[in-house]
C-alpha positions as CSV (number, residue, x, y, z in Angstrom):
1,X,106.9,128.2,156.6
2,X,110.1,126.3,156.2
3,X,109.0,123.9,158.9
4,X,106.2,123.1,156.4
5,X,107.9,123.0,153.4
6,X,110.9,120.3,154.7
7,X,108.2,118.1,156.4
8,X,106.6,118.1,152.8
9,X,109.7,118.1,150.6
10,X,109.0,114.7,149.5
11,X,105.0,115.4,148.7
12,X,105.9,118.5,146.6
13,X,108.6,116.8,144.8
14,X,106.4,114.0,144.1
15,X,103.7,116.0,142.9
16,X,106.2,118.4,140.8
17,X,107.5,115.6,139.2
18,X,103.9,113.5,138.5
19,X,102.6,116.6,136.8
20,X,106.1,117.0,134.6
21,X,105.4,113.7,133.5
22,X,101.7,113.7,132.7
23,X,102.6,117.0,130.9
24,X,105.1,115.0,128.6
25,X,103.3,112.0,128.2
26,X,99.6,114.5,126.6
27,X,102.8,116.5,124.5
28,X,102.5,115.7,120.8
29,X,104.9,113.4,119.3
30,X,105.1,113.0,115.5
31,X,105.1,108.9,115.2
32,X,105.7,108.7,111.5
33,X,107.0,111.3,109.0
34,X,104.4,110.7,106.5
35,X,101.6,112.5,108.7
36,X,104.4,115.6,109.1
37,X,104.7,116.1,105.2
38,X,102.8,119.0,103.2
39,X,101.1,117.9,100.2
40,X,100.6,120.0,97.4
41,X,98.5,119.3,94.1
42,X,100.2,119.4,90.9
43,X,99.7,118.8,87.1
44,X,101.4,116.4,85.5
45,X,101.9,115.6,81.5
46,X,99.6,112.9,79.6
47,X,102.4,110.3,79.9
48,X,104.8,111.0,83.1
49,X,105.5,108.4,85.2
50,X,105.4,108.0,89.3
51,X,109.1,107.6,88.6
52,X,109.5,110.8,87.5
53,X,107.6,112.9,89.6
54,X,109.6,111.1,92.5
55,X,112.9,112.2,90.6
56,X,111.3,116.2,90.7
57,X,109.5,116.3,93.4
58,X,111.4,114.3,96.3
59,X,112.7,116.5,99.2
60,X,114.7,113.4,100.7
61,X,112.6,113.1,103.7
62,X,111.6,109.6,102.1
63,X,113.6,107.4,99.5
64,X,112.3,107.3,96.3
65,X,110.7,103.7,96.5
66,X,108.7,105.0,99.7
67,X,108.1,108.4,97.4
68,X,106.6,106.3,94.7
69,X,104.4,103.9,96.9
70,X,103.1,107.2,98.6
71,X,102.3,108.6,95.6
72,X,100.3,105.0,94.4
73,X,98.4,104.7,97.5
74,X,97.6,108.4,97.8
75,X,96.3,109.2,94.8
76,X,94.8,105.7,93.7
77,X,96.6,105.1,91.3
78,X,96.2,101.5,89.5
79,X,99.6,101.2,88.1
80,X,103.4,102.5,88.9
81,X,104.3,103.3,85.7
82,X,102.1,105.9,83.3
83,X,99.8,108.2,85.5
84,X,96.7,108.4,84.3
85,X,95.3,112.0,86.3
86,X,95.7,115.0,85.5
87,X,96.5,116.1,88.7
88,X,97.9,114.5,91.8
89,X,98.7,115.3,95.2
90,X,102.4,114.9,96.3
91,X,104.2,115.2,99.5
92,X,106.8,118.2,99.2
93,X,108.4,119.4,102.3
94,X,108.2,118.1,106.2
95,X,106.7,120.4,109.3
């Protein structure tokens, strides 16, 4: 048994470490953090702005000019300013 295993050392620690890396290569890797984030849907007032549902509802995880072109392209909205929905979907926490 040990003759076998020293004459194949290099094969089995080879193999051990090919199937290590194939294993970390197919493991999930968040690329961006806007796929990680939560989204919730929310009311907002007649006349808020994406300005200030940035100021209330940014966790930090993106700075508020990211927080506000997220919320534009998200919830297709035409302007930056006044929202025109009722509600909207906003990013709220990170996985």
């Amino acid at each position: 048994m040990m003759h076998t295993i020293r004459t194949h050392a290099f094969s089995i620690v080879f193999y051990t470490l090919s199937l290590a890396f194939i294993l970390f290569l197919l493991t999930p890797r968040p690329d961006e953090k806007v796929e990680q984030l939560l989204t919730a849907s929310v009311t907002v007032d007649q006349n808020a702005t994406v300005e200030q549902v940035a100021e209330v509802y940014n966790d930090g995880s993106m700075t508020d000019q990211e927080y506000v072109e997220w919320l534009i392209e998200n919830n297709e909205l035409k302007t930056t300013h006044v929202i025109s929905k009722n509600k909207i979907v906003v990013p709220i926490a990170q996985q």
